[in-house]
C-alpha positions as CSV (number, residue, x, y, z in Angstrom):
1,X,-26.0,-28.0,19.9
2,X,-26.2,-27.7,15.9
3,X,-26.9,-24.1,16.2
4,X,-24.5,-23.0,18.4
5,X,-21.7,-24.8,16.5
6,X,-23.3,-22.9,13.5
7,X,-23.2,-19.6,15.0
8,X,-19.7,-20.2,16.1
9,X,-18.7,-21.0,12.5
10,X,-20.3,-17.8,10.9
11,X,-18.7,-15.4,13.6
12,X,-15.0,-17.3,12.4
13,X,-16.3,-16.9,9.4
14,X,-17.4,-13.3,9.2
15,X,-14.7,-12.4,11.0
16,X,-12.3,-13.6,8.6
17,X,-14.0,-11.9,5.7
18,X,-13.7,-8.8,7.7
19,X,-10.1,-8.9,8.7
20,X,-8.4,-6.7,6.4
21,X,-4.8,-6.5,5.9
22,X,-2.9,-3.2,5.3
23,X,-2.8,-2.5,1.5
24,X,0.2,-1.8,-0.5
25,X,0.6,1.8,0.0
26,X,0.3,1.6,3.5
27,X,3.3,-1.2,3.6
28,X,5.3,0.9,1.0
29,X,5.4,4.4,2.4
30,X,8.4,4.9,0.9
31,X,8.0,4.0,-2.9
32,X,4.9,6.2,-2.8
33,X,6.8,9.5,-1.6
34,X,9.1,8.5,-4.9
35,X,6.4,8.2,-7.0
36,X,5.0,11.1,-6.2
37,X,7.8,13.2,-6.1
38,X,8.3,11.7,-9.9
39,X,4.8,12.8,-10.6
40,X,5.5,16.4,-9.2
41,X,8.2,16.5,-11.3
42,X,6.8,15.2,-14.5
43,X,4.0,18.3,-14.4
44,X,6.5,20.7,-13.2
45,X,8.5,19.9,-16.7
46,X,5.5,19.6,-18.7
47,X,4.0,22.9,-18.0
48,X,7.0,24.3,-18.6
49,X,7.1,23.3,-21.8
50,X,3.5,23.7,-22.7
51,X,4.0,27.4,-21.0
52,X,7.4,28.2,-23.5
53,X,5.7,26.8,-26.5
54,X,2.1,28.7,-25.8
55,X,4.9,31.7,-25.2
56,X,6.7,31.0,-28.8
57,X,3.8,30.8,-30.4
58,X,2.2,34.3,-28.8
59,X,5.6,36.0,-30.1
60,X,5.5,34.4,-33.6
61,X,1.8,35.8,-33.9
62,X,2.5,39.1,-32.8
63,X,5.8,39.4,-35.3
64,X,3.1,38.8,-37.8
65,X,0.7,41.5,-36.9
């Protein structure tokens, strides 16, 4: 009788350890679209102005030449 009560507690057990609940993206579907329209944004702007300074600099060098 001690074994099966023992293999009835590790299945509970095991099972429990399992179980996963949804993580956090999957409950916020929402706040992750934001984010990551934020991020799309954020490199959009940047290599804009990476791409305009590179372009300033190109025109400087060539004025010099």
């Amino acid at each position: 009788m001690a074994a099966i009560n023992y293999l009835a507690v590790r299945d509970l057990a095991v099972r429990e350890l399992v179980k996963r609940e949804r993580n956090w993206a999957a409950r916020n579907p929402g706040v992750v679209l934001v984010f990551v329209i934020v991020f799309i944004v954020a490199v959009a702007l940047l290599s804009v102005g990476i791409g305009r300074k590179i372009s300033q600099r190109r025109s400087a060098k060539a004025e010099m030449v």
